[in-house]
DRENDO-1510 file (C-alpha; in Angstrom, 1 decimal, always signed):
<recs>
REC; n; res; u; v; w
REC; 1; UNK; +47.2; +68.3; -207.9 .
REC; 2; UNK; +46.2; +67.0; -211.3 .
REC; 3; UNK; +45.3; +68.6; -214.0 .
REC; 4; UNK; +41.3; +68.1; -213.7 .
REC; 5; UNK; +41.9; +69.5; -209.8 .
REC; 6; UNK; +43.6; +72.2; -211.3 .
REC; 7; UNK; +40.9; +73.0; -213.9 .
REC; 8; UNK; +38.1; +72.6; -211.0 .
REC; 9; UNK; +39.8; +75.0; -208.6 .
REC; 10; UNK; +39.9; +77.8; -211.4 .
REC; 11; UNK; +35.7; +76.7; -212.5 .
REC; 12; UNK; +35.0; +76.7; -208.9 .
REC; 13; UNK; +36.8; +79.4; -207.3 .
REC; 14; UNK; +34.0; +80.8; -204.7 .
REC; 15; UNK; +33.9; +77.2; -203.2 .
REC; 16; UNK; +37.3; +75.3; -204.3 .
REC; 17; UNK; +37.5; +71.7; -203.6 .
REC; 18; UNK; +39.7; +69.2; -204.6 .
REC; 19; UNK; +38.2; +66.0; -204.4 .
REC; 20; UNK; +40.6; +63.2; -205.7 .
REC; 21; UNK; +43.0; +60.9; -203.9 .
REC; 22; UNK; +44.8; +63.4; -201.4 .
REC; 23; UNK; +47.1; +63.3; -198.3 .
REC; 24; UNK; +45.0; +65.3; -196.4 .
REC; 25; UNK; +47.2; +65.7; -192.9 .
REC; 26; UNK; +49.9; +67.1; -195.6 .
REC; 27; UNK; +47.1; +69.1; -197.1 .
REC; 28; UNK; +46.5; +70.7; -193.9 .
REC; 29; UNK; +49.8; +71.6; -192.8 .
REC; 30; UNK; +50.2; +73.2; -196.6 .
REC; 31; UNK; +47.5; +75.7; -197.0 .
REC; 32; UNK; +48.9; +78.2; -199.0 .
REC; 33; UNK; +50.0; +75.3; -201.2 .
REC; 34; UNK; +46.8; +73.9; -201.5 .
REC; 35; UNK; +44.9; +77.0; -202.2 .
REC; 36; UNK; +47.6; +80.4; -203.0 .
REC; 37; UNK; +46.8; +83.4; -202.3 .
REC; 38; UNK; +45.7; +85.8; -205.1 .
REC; 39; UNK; +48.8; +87.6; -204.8 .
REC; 40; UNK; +51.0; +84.7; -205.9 .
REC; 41; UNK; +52.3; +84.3; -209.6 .
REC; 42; UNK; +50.7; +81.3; -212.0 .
REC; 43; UNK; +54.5; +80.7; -212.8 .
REC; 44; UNK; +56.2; +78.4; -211.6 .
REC; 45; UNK; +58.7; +79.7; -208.1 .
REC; 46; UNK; +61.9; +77.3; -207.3 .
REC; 47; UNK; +60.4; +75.1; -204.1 .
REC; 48; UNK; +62.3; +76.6; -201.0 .
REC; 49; UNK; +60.8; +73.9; -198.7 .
REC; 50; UNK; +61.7; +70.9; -197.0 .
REC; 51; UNK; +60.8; +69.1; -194.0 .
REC; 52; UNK; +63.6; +66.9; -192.0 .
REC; 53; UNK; +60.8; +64.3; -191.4 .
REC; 54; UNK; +61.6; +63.6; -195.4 .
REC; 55; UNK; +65.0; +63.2; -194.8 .
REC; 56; UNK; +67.1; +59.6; -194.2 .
REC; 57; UNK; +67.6; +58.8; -191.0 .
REC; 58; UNK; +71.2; +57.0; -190.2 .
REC; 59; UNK; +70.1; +55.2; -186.6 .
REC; 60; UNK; +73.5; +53.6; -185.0 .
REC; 61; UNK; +73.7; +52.6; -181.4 .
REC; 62; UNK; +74.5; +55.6; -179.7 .
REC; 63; UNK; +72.4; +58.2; -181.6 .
REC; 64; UNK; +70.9; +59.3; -185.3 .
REC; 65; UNK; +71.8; +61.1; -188.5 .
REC; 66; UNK; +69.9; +62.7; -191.1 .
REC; 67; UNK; +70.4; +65.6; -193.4 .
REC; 68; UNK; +68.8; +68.3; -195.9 .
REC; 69; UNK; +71.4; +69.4; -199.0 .
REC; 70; UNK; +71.1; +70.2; -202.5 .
REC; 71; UNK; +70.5; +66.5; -202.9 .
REC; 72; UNK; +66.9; +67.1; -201.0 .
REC; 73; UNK; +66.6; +70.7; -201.5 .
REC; 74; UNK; +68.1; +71.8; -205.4 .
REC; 75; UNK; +67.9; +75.9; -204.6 .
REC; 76; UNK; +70.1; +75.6; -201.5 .
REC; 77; UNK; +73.5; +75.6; -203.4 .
REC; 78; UNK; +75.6; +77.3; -200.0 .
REC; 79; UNK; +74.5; +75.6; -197.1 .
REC; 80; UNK; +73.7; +72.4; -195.7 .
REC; 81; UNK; +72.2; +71.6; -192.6 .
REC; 82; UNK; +72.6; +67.9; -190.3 .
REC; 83; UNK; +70.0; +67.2; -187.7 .
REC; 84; UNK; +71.9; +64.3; -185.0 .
REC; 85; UNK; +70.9; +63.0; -182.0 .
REC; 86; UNK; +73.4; +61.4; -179.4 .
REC; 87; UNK; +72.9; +59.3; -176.4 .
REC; 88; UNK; +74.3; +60.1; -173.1 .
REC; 89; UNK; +77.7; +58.7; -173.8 .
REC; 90; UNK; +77.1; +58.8; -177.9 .
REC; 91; UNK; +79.4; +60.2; -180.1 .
REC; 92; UNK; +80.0; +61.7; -183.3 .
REC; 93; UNK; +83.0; +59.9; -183.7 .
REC; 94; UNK; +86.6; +62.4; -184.2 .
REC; 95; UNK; +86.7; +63.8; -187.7 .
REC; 96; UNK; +87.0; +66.7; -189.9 .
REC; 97; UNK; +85.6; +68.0; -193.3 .
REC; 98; UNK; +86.2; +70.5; -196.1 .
REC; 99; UNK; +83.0; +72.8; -194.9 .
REC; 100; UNK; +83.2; +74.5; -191.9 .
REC; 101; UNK; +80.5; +73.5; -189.2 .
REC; 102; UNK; +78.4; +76.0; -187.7 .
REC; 103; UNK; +76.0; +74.5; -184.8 .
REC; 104; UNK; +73.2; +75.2; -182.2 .
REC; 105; UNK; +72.4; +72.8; -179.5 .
REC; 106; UNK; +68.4; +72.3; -179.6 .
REC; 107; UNK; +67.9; +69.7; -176.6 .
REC; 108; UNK; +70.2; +68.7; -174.0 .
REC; 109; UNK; +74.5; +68.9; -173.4 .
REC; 110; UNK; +77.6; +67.2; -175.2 .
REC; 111; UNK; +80.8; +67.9; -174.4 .
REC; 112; UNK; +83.1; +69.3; -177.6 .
REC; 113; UNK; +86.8; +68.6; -178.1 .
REC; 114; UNK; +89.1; +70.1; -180.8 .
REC; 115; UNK; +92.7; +71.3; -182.1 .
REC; 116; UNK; +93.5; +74.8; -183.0 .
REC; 117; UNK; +96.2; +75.0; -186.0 .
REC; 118; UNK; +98.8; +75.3; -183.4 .
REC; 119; UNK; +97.9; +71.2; -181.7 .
REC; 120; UNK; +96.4; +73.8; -178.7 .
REC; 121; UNK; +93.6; +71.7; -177.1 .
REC; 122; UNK; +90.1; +72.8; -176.6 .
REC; 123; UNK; +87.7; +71.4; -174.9 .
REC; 124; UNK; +83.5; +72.7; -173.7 .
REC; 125; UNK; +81.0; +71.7; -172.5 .
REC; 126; UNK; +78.0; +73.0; -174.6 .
REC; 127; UNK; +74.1; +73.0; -173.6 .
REC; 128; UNK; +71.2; +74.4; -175.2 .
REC; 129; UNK; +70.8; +78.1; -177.5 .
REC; 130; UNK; +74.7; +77.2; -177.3 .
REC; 131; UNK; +77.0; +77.6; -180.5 .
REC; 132; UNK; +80.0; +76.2; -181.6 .
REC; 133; UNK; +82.0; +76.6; -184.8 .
REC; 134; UNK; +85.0; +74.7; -186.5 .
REC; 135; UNK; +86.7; +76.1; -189.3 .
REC; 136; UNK; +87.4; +73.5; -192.3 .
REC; 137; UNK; +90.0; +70.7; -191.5 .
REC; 138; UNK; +89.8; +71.5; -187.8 .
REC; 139; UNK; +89.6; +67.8; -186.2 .
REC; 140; UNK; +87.1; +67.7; -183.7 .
REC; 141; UNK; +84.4; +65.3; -181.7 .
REC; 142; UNK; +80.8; +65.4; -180.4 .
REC; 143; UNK; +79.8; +63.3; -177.2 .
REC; 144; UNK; +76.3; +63.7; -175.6 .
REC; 145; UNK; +76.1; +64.1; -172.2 .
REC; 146; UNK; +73.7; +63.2; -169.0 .
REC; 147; UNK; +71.1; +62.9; -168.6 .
REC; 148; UNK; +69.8; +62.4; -171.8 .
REC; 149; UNK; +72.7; +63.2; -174.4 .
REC; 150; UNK; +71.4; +65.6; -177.0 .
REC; 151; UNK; +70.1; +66.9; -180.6 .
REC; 152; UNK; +71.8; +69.6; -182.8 .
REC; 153; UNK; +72.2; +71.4; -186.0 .
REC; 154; UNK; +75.1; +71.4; -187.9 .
REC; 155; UNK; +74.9; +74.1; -190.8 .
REC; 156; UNK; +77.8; +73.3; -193.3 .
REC; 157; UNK; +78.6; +76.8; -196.1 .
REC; 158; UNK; +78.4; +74.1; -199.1 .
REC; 159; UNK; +75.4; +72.9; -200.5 .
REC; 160; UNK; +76.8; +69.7; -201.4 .
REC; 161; UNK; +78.3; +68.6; -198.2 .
REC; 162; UNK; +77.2; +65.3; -197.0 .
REC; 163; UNK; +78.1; +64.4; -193.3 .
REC; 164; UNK; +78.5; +60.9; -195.2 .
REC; 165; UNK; +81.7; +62.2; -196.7 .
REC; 166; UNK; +83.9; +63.3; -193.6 .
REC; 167; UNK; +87.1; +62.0; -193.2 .
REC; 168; UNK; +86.8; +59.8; -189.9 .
REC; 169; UNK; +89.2; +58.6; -187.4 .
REC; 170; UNK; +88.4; +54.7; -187.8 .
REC; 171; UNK; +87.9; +55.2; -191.5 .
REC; 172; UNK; +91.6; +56.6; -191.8 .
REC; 173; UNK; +93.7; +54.3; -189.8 .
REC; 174; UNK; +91.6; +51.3; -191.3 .
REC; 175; UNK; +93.2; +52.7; -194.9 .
REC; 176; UNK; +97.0; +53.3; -193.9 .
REC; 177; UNK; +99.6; +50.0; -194.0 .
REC; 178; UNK; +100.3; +48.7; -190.4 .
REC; 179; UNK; +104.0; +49.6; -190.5 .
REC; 180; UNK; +103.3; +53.2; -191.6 .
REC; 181; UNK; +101.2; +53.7; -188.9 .
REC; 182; UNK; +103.8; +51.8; -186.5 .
REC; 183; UNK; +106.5; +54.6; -187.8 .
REC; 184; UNK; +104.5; +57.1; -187.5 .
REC; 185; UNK; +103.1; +56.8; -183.9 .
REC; 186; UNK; +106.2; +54.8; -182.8 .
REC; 187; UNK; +104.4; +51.5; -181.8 .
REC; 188; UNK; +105.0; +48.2; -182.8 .
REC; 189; UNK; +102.6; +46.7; -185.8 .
REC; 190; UNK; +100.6; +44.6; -183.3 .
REC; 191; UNK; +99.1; +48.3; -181.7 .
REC; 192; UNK; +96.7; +48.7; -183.8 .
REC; 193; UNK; +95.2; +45.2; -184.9 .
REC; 194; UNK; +92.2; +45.5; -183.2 .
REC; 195; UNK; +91.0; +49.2; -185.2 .
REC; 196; UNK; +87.2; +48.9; -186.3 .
REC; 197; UNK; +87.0; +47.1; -189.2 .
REC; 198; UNK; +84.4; +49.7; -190.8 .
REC; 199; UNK; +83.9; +53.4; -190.0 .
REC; 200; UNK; +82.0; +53.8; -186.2 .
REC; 201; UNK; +80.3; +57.5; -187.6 .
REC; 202; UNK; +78.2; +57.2; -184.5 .
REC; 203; UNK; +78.9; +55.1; -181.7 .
REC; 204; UNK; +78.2; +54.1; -178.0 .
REC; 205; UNK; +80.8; +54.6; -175.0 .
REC; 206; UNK; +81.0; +55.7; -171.7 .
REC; 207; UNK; +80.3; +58.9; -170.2 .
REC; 208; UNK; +83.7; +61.5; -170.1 .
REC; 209; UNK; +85.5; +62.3; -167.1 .
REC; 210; UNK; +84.6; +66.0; -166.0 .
REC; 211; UNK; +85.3; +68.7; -167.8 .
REC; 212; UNK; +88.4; +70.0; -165.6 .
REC; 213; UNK; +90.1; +66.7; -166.3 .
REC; 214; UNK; +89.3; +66.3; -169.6 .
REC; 215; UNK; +90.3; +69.9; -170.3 .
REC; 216; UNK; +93.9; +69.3; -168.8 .
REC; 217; UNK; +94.8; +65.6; -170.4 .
REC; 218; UNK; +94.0; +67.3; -173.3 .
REC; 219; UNK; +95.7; +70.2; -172.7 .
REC; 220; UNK; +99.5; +68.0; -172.2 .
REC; 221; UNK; +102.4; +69.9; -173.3 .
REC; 222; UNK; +101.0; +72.3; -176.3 .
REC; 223; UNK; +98.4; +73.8; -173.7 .
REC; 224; UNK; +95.1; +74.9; -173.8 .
REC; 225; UNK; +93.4; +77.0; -177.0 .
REC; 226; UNK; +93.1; +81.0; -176.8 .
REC; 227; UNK; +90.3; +80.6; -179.6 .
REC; 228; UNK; +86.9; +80.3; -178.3 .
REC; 229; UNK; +84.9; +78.3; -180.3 .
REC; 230; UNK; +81.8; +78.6; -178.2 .
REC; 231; UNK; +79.1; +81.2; -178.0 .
REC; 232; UNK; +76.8; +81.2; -175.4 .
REC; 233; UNK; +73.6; +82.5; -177.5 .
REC; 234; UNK; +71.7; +83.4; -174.4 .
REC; 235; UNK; +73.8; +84.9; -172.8 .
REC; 236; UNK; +73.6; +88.2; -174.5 .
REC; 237; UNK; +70.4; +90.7; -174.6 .
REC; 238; UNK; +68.1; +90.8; -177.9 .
REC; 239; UNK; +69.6; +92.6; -180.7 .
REC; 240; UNK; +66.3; +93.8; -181.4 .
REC; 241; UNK; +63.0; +93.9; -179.7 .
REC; 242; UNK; +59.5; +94.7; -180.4 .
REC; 243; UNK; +56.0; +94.0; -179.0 .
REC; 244; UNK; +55.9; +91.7; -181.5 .
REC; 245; UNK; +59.3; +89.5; -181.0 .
REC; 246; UNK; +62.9; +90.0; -180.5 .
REC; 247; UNK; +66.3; +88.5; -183.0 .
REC; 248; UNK; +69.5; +87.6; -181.4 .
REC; 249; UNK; +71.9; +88.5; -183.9 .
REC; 250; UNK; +75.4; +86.3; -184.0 .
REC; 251; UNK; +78.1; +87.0; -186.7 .
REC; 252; UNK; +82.2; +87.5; -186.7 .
REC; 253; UNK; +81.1; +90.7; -184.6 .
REC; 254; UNK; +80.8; +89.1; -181.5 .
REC; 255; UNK; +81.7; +85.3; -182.1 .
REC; 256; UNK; +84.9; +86.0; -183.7 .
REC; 257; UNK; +85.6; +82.6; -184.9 .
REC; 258; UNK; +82.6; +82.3; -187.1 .
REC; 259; UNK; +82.1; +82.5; -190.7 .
REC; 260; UNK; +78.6; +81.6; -190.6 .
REC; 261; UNK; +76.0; +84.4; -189.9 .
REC; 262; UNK; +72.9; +83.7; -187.9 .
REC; 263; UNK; +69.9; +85.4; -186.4 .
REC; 264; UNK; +67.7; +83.9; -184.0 .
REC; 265; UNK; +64.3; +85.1; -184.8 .
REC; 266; UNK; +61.2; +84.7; -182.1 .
REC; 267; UNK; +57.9; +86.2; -183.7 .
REC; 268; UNK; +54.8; +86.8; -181.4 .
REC; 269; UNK; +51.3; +85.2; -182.7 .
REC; 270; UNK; +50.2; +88.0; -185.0 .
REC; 271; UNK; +53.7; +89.0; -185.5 .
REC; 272; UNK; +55.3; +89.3; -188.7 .
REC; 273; UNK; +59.5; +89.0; -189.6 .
REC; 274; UNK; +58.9; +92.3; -191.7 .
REC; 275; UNK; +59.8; +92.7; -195.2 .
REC; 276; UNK; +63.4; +92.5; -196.0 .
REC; 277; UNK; +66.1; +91.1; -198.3 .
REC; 278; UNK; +69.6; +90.0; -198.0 .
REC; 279; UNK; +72.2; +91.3; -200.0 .
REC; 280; UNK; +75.0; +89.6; -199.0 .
REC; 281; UNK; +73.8; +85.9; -198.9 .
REC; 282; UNK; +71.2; +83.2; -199.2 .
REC; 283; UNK; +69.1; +82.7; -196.2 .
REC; 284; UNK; +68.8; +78.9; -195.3 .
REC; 285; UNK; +66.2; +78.7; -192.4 .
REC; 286; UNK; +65.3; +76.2; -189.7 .
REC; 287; UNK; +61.8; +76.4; -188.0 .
REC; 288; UNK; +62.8; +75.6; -184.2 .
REC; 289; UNK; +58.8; +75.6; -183.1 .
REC; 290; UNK; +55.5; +77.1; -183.9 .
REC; 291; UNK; +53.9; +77.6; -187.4 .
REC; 292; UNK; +54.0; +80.6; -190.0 .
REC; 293; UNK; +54.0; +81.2; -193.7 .
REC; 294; UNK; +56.7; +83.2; -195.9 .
REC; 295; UNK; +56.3; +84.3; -199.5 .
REC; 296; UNK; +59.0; +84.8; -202.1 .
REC; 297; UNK; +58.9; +87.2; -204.5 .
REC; 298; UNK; +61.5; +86.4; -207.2 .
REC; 299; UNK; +62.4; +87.9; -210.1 .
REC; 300; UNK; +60.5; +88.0; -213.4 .
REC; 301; UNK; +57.0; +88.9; -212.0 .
REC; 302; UNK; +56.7; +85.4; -209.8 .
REC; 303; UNK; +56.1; +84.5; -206.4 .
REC; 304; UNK; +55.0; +81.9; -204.2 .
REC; 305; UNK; +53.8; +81.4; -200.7 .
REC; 306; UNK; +54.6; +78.3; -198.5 .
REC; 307; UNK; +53.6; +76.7; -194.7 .
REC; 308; UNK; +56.1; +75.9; -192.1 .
REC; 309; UNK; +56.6; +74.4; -189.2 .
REC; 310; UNK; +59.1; +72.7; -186.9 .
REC; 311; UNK; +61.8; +70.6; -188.5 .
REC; 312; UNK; +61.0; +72.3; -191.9 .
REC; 313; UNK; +64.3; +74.0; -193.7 .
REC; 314; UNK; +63.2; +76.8; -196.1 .
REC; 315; UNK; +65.7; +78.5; -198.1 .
REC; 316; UNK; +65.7; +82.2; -199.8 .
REC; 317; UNK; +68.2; +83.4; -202.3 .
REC; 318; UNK; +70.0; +86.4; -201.7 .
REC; 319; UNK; +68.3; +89.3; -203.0 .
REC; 320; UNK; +64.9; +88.0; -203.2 .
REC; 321; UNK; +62.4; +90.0; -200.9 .
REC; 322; UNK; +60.6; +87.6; -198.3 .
REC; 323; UNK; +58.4; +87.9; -194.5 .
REC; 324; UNK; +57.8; +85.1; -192.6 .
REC; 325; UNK; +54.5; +85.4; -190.6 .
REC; 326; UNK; +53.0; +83.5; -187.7 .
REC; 327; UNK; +50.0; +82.2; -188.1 .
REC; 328; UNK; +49.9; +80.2; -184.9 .
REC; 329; UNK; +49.3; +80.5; -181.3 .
REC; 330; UNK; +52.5; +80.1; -180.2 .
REC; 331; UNK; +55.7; +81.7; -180.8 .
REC; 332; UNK; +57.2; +81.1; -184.0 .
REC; 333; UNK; +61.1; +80.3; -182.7 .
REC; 334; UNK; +63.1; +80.1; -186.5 .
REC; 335; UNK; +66.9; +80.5; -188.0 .
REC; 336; UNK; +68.6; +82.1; -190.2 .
REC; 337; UNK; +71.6; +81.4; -191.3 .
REC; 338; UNK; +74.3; +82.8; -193.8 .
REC; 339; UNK; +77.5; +81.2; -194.7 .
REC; 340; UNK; +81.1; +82.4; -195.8 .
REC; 341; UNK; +80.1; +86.1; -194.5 .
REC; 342; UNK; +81.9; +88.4; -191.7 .
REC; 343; UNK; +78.3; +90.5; -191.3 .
REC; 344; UNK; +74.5; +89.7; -190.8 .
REC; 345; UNK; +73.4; +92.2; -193.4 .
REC; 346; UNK; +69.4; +93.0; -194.3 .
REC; 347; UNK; +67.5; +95.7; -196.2 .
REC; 348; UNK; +64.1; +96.4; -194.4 .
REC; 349; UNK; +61.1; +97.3; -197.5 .
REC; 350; UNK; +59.7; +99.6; -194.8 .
REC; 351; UNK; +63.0; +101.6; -194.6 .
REC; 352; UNK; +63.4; +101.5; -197.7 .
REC; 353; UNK; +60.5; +103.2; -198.9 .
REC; 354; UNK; +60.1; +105.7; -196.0 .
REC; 355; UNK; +63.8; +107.3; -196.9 .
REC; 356; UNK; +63.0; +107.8; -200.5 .
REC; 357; UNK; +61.4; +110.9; -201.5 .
REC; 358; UNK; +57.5; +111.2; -200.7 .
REC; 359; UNK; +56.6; +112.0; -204.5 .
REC; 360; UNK; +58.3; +109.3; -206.1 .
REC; 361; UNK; +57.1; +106.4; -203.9 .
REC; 362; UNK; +53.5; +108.2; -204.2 .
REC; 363; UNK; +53.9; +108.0; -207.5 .
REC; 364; UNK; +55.1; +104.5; -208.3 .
REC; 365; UNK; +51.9; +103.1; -205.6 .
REC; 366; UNK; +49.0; +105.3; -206.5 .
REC; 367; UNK; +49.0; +105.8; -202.4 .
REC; 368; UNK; +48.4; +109.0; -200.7 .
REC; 369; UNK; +50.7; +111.2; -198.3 .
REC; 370; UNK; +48.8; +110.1; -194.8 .
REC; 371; UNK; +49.8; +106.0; -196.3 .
REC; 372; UNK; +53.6; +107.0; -196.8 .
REC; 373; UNK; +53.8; +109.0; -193.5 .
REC; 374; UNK; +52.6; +105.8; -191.8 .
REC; 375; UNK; +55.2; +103.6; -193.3 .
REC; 376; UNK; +57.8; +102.4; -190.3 .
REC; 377; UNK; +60.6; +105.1; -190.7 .
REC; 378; UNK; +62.9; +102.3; -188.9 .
REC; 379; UNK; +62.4; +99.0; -189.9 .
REC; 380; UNK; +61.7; +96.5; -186.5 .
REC; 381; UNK; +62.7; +93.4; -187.9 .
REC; 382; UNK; +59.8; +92.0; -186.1 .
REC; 383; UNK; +56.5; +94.0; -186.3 .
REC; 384; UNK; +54.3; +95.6; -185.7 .
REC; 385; UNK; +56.4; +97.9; -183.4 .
</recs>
């Protein structure tokens, strides 16, 4: 908004308009931009918000890539998060990176293969709610299924990471000398002539054999993985459940492998993800479906309120207090995700406040004892209880 927009909306407060060139769908998805609340500060508040339809798309034959980092988004400086798409038969081609992968299938079934650190095979099929993780260097593949392959989220714990920067299978052997690679898998030279020429990334083949088979070729003489590196999201009861919503809670607690925190947050219309800080970790978030609002309050007397909905990332920085509301008619389906942490860890306001001593919070809010008495004496997560 320009500066004469800016200068009318102040003059014109009891009926604000805004009548130069606009975007006006964006307008309308972006409310709270367009018009703060009263409550939010006049300084300026780090943007936590981007949508994936903003991002570049990598489309190869046999699915799509596209991704939010610090690149798009400067305040998310520990995570990362890839949005792909595979055909039935896709794949993300076998590879491995320097950031562990945390994902949740959104739409559909792949089949996963991997190595443990002892060459034990593993190999799942995964469908959707369904996690996996891979631990840093662990090679590994992605291959969607029938009948219509699949989408996913990768969440990487570095801000940085670009799934354009993953050391891949065709990329490697197209880089080592013909008779090393000859010595080293005892072929002849001639073995490997045909090797892409340039890296596949994503690629079209034929659907797998079934999972038994696949799961015991693999397996050959070093066996079959004792690590699970799936989690099967819905298979477990809420963590937490009010009238308003329910969070599935998933951490090192109960997906051992994982160093990526996550809570699966479903808020009612009219419900609220209550008042609450980390203090262990940024919060990078991904809006799964429905619409809401969060404010941030950051330090140094600022804050800002922004719209979301699905395919938007938001990101919070650890410490900084923060709801997300619904303001739709739907449920409000959303992530949130910590990285290089053993423990989902929050601090509910409500709880807060209701175990300090009447007096002093009476005090410091000019509020009377029938308003503190009312205050949520254990925090809900989602509310109202």
């Amino acid at each position: 908004m320009g500066s004469f927009a800016a200068l009318q909306k102040v003059v014109s407060a009891a009926n604000p308009t805004d009548p130069g060139p606009a975007n006006r769908v964006l307008d309308g998805q972006n409310p709270d931009s367009m018009w703060p609340p009263g409550t939010d500060s006049k300084s300026l508040v780090q943007n936590f918000k981007y949508p994936f339809s903003f991002a570049n798309k990598r489309v190869y034959d046999g699915g799509w890539s596209r991704e939010v980092t610090v690149r798009e988004l400067p305040v998310s400086k520990t995570l990362a998060g890839v949005n792909m798409r595979l055909t039935a038969g896709g794949f993300r081609e076998l590879h491995w990176h320097t950031a562990s992968e945390w994902a949740i299938m959104l739409y559909g079934s792949a089949r996963l293969t991997a190595i443990d650190l002892d060459g034990k095979s593993f190999v799942a099929d995964v469908n959707k709610n369904d996690l996996w993780f891979f631990p840093p260097g662990i090679p590994h593949s992605i291959q969607g299924l029938n009948p219509d392959g699949c989408e996913f989220m990768l969440v990487f714990d570095d801000g940085n990471f670009s799934e354009s920067e993953t050391v891949l299978l065709s990329d490697a052997i197209g880089h080592l000398p013909p008779e090393v690679l000859a010595k080293n898998f005892a072929v002849s030279e001639q073995a490997f002539k045909d090797v892409p020429k340039q890296e596949l990334f994503i690629f079209q083949a034929d659907l797998p054999s079934s999972l038994e088979a696949d799961q015991k070729v693999a397996a050959g003489t070093r066996g079959k993985s004792p690590r699970n590196l799936v989690f099967r999201t819905m298979e477990m009861p809420p963590s937490l459940q009010t009238k308003s919503g329910e969070v599935r809670i998933v951490d090192s607690s109960n997906f051992k492998v994982s160093t990526t925190a996550m809570a699966l947050v479903t808020v009612h219309p009219g419900g609220l993800r209550e008042l609450h800080w980390h203090p262990n970790a940024d919060e990078w978030q991904y809006f799964i479906s429905g619409k809401g609002r969060m404010t941030v309050v950051d330090t140094g007397n600022k804050a800002r309120t922004m719209d979301f909905q699905e395919g938007d990332v938001g990101y919070v920085q650890k410490t900084l207090l923060h709801y997300v509301e619904n303001t739709g008619d739907t449920d409000l389906v959303f992530l949130e995700m910590f990285g290089k942490v053993d423990r989902f860890q929050d601090l509910s306001f409500s709880e807060w406040l209701a175990h300090t001593p009447p007096e002093a919070v009476m005090a410091h809010l000019h509020i009377d004892k029938a308003t503190f008495d009312a205050i949520p004496k254990n925090g809900g997560v989602v509310m109202p209880l």
